[in-house]
Every structure is written in C-alpha cells, then in structure tokens.
C-alpha positions in Angstrom: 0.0 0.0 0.0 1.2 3.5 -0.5 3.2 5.6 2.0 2.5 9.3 2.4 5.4 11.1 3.4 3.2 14.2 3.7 2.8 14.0 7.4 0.2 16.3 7.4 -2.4 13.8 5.6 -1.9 11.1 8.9 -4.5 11.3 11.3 -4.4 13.2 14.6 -5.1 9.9 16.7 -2.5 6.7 16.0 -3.3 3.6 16.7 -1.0 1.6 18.9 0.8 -1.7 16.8 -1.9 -4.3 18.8 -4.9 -2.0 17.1 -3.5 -1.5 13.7 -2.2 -5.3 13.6 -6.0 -6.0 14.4 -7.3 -4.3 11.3 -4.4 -5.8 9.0 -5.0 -9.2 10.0 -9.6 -8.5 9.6 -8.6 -7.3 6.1 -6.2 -10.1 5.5 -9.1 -13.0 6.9 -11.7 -10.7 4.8 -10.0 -11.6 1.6 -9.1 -14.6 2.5 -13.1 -15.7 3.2 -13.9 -14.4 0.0 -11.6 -16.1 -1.6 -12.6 -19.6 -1.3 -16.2 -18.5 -2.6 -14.9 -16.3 -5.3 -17.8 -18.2 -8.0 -20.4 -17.0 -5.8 -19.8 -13.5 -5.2 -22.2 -10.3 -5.2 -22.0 -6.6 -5.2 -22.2 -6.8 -1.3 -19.4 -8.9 -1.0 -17.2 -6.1 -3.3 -18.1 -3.9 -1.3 -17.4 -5.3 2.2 -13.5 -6.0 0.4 -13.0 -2.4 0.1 -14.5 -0.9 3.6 -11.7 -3.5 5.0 -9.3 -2.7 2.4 -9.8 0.9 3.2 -9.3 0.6 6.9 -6.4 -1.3 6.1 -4.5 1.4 4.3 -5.9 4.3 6.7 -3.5 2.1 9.7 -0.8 1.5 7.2 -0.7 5.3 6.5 -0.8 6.3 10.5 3.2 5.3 10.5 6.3 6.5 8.9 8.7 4.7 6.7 11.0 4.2 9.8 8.4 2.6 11.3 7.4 0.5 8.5 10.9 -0.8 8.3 10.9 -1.9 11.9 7.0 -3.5 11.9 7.5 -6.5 9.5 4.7 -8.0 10.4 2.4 -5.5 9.4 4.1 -4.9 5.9 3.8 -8.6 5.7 0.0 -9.0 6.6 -0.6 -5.5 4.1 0.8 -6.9 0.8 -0.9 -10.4 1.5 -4.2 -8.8 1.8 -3.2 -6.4 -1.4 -2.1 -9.3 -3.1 -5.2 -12.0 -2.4 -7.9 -8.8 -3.2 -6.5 -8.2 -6.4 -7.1 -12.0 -7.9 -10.7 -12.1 -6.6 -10.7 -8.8 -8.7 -9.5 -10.1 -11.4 -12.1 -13.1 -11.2 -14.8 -10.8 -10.6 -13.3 -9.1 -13.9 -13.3 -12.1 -15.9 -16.6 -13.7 -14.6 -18.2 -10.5 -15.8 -17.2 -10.3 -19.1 -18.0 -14.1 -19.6 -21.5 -13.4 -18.6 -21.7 -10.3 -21.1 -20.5 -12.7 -23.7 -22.9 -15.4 -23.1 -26.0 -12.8 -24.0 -29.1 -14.6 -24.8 -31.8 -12.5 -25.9 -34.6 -14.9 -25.9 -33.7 -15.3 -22.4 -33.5 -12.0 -21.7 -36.9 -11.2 -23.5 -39.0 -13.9 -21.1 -37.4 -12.8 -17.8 -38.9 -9.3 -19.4 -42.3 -10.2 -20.2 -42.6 -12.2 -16.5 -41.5 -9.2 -15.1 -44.3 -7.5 -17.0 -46.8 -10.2 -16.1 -45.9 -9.6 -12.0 -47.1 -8.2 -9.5 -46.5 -7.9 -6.1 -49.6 -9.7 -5.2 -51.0 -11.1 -8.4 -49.6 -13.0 -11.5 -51.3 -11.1 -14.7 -52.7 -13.0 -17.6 -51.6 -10.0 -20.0 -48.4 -8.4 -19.3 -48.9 -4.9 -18.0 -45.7 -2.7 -20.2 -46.7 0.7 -18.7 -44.0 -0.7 -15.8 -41.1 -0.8 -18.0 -41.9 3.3 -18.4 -39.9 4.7 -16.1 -37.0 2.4 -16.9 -37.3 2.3 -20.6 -37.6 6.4 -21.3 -34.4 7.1 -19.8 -32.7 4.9 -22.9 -34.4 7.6 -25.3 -32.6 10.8 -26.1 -34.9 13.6 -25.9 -35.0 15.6 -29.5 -34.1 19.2 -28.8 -37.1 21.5 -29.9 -36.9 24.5 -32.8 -39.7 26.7 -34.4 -39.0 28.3 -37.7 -41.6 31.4 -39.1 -42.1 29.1 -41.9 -45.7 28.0 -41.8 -45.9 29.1 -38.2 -47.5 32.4 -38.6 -50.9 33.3 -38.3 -52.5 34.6 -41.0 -54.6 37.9 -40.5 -58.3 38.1 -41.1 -59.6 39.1 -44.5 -61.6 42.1 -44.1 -64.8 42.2 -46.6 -63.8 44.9 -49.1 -66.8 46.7 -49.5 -66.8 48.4 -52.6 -68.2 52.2 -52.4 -70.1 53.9 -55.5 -67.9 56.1 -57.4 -68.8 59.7 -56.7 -66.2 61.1 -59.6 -67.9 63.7 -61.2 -68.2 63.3 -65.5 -65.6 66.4 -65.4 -62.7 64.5 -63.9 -63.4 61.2 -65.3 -61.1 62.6 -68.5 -58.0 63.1 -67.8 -54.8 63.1 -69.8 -51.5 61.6 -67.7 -49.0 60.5 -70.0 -46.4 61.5 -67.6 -47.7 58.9 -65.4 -46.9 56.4 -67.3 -43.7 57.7 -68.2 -42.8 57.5 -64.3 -44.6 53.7 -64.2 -41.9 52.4 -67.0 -39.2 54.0 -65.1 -40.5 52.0 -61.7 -40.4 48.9 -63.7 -37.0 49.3 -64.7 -35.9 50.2 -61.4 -37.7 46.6 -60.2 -35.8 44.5 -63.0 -32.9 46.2 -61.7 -32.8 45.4 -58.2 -33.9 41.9 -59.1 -31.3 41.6 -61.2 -28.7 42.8 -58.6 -30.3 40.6 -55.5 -29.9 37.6 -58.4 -26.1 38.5 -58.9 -25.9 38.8 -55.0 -26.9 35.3 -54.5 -24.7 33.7 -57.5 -21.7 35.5 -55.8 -22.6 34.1 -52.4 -22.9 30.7 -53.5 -19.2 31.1 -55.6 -17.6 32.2 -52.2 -19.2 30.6 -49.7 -20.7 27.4 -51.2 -23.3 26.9 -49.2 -27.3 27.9 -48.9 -28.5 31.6 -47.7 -30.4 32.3 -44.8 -33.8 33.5 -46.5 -34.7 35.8 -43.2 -31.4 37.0 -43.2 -31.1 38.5 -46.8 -34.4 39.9 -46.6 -34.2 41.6 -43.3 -34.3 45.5 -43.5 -33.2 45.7 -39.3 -34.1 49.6 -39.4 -37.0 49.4 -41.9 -40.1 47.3 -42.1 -40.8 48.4 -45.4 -37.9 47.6 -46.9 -37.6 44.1 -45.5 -41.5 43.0 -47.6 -39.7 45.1 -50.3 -36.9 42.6 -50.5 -38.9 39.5 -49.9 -41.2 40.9 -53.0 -37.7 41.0 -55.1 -36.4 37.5 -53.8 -40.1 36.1 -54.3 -39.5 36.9 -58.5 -36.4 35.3 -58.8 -38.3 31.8 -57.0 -41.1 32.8 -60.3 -38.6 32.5 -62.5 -37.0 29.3 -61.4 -33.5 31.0 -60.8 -33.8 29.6 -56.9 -35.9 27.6 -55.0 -37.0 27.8 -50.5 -36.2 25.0 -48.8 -35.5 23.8 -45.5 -32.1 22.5 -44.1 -31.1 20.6 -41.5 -31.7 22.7 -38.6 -35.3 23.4 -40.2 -34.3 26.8 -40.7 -35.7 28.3 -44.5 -32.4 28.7 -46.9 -32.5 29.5 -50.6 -31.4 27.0 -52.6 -29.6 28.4 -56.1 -30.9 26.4 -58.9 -28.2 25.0 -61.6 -28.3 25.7 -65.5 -29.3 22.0 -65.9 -32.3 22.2 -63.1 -34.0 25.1 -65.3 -33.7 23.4 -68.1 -34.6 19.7 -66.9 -38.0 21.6 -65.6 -38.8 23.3 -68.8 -38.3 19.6 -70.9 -40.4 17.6 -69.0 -43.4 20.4 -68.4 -43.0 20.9 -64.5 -41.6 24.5 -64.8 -44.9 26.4 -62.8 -44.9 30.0 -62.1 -44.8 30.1 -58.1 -43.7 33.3 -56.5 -44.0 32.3 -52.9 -45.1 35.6 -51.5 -45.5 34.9 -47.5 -47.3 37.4 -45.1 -45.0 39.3 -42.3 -46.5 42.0 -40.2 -44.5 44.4 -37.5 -44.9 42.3 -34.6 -42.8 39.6 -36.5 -40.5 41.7 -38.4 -39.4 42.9 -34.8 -38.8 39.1 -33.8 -36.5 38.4 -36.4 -34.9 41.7 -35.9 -34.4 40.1 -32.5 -33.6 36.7 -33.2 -30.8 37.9 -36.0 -29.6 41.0 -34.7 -28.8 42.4 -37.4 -26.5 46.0 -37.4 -27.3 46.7 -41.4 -29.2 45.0 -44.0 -27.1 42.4 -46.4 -29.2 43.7 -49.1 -27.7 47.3 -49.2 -26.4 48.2 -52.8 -25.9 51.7 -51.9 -22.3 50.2 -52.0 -20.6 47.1 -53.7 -23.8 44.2 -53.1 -21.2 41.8 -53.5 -19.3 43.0 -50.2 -21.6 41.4 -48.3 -20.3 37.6 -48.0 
C-alpha cells in the first residue's frame, strides 16, 4: 500500500501496533473468506472487500517509513491482503465479461415479459408494459425542440372589401396623364434592376461561400419594415422565374437554394416548370422578432455600396 510522506495527511489519533495489527489481520481473513467462494460473489461482498481494504490502508498510512521498516509483520499482513484482493478482482473481472459474452436475448426477453406479467400480489394473464416506463424512457434521447416562421405564422383576417359607389364627377373622369406612365416604366426598370442585382448577389454568395443563404437573413431590412416586404417581393421573383428555389435545411431553418443551368432546363423539358412566386405574409410584430432573433447591425441587401461586399 502507498506511503504518504506528507505528514500532514496522517490522522491526529495513532493507533497503537496491537490496534492496527487487528485491522491488517480483519482485512487479511476478509480476503481470505472471500476467496474460497470467489464463484459466488455479489455486489455486497465487493463492497465489504474495500471498507476493510480501506481501513487497512488508513493504519498503514498512521506510521512513517522508519516505522514500516521496523514493523515487519504489518508490511507482511498489508501486501498479502493487497495481493489476495486483487485476484478475486481479477475473477470478478473475468466472470463478468463471460457473462456479457454469453448474451441470450430470448432469455433475456422472457425474464422481461414475467417481469411484465408480476405483481407484487397477483400473476397477470396480459403483461402490463406501462411498468417498464420509467426504466425504458431514460434509454431515449430527448430531441431538442426549434420553431422556424415558416408556416408558423398566423394569417390575419380578410376584411370584406366593400366596394363604395364612385362619386367622380363626369368632369374628372377625363383626364390626360401621360407622364404617369412615363414615371410607371421607369419604376419597372428600377424593379428588374434590383432583381437583377439581389440575383447577382446570391450567385456571388454561393461562388464564395458554397453553401445555402439564410432567407430571413437576406431579406431583413433591421431599421426598416418596409424595406424588408420590399426585398422579400424581389427575392419572391427570382423563385417565379425558377432562378432559386426555398427549402429547409437541416436545422429546419428556410435557406434558398440556387438552382443550376441544368435544373432550369430539366423543368422546362419535362413540363414541371410552374410559375410560383411564394409571397409569404409578415407584419410588425414579427418583423421585430426576427430583428431580434438575427440581430442584425445593417441589412445584407444594401447596394448603396458594392452588393457583392456582403459575403
């Protein structure tokens, strides 16, 4: 057994050689008993071994090495209760991993279902399972929950549009606006623009990162709610178009998916190619929760500089 030569980790109180011979030679008669039944052993048993085993090296430790050297018989009876624990260990060991080895799940399944058939004061006909509950939930790993806005969100009420009589007098029904128009050509070129940059935007994403975008995330305006249904109304063209495509990945959180060359074109042979645009509904109340959730300092979807800065 070890010596400390710490003297500070030896108990206050020694016991005198008589007392400490006493415990050596319980431990020493311990092993020995348990020994000659080593093929009938339990948990109990084990345990009993290392109490004694314990008190053993708590005398052992009480005196120095001087000491040691001039007590013999101590030493003696120490290593020969050391030496006879460790075999019955070592059986103990062995047994074990025979029995593990010898599995037989036939067996193991009727000593189930008789433990499922009784109780303590009755034998059932049909085995009652709901007792195995307790024991057989703590096998199963819980599976960690996640919400995503996708198809989460309430929709809002339709209100009955009530349509009102026009009161326009005959005088104003004529009107001449052609400069109206002119400024409703430029606002469609401005739309095909920005549509064509958020498209460029996403292609150079996927060239430097090479992996799907957060739809939230590129749609987000964090210090305008306007702009963010702006952006989703851009983003919700390009998914028209067939240029990308919303899925879900494995987190369950919505990523755009870039669609190849080949993908257009496989849709367009076979006739599957439908015009979806995909527009979802967000109010205030949950543009503020994703401004929240993705804390966002400025929107990715700023080209008053470079749009392909933002990677």
């Amino acid at each position: 057994m070890p010596d400390s030569v710490n003297q500070l980790e030896r108990p206050s109180v020694t016991r005198s050689p008589q007392e400490r011979k006493e415990i050596l030679w319980n431990a020493l008669s311990c092993a020995l008993s348990l020994r000659e039944r080593s093929e009938h052993l339990d948990v109990g048993d084990l345990r009993t071994l290392e109490q004694v085993m314990k008190e053993g090296d708590d005398a052992v430790l009480e005196i120095s090495l001087d000491e040691k050297m001039n007590n013999q018989e101590e030493i003696f009876l120490d290593s020969e209760a050391i030496n006879i624990s460790s075999k019955i260990l070592t059986r103990c060991t062995k047994s074990l991993t025979q029995n593990i080895s010898s599995y037989n799940h036939v067996d193991f399944a009727k000593k189930i279902l008789q433990y499922a058939r009784k109780l303590p004061d009755e034998l059932l006909e049909n085995p009652d399972w709901s007792v195995l509950e307790t024991e057989v939930t703590r096998s199963f790993k819980r599976i960690p929950e996640y919400t995503t806005l996708l198809g989460s969100l309430t929709p809002l009420e339709k209100k009955e549009i009530v349509n009102k009589r026009s009161t326009i007098k005959e005088a104003q029904a004529i009107m001449k606006s052609p400069e109206n128009v002119v400024v409703v050509n430029k606002d469609e070129e401005s739309v095909e623009e920005t549509v064509d940059k958020i498209k460029k935007f996403i292609r150079h994403y996927y060239k430097v990162n090479e992996k799907p975008l957060d739809f939230y995330c590129l749609i987000l305006d964090p210090n305008d709610f306007g702009k963010t249904i702006e952006n989703m109304l851009y983003v919700s063209f390009l998914i028209r178009d067939g240029i990308i495509k919303l899925m879900k990945d494995n987190t369950g959180i919505l990523v755009i998916q870039l669609c190849s060359k080949e993908m257009i074109m496989q849709r367009k042979q076979v006739g599957t190619h439908i015009n979806i645009q995909n527009i979802m509904s967000l109010n205030m109340e949950q543009w503020k929760i994703l401004k929240d959730t993705y804390r966002l300092e400025k929107p990715i979807l700023d080209f008053g500089t470079n749009p392909c800065s933002h990677t």
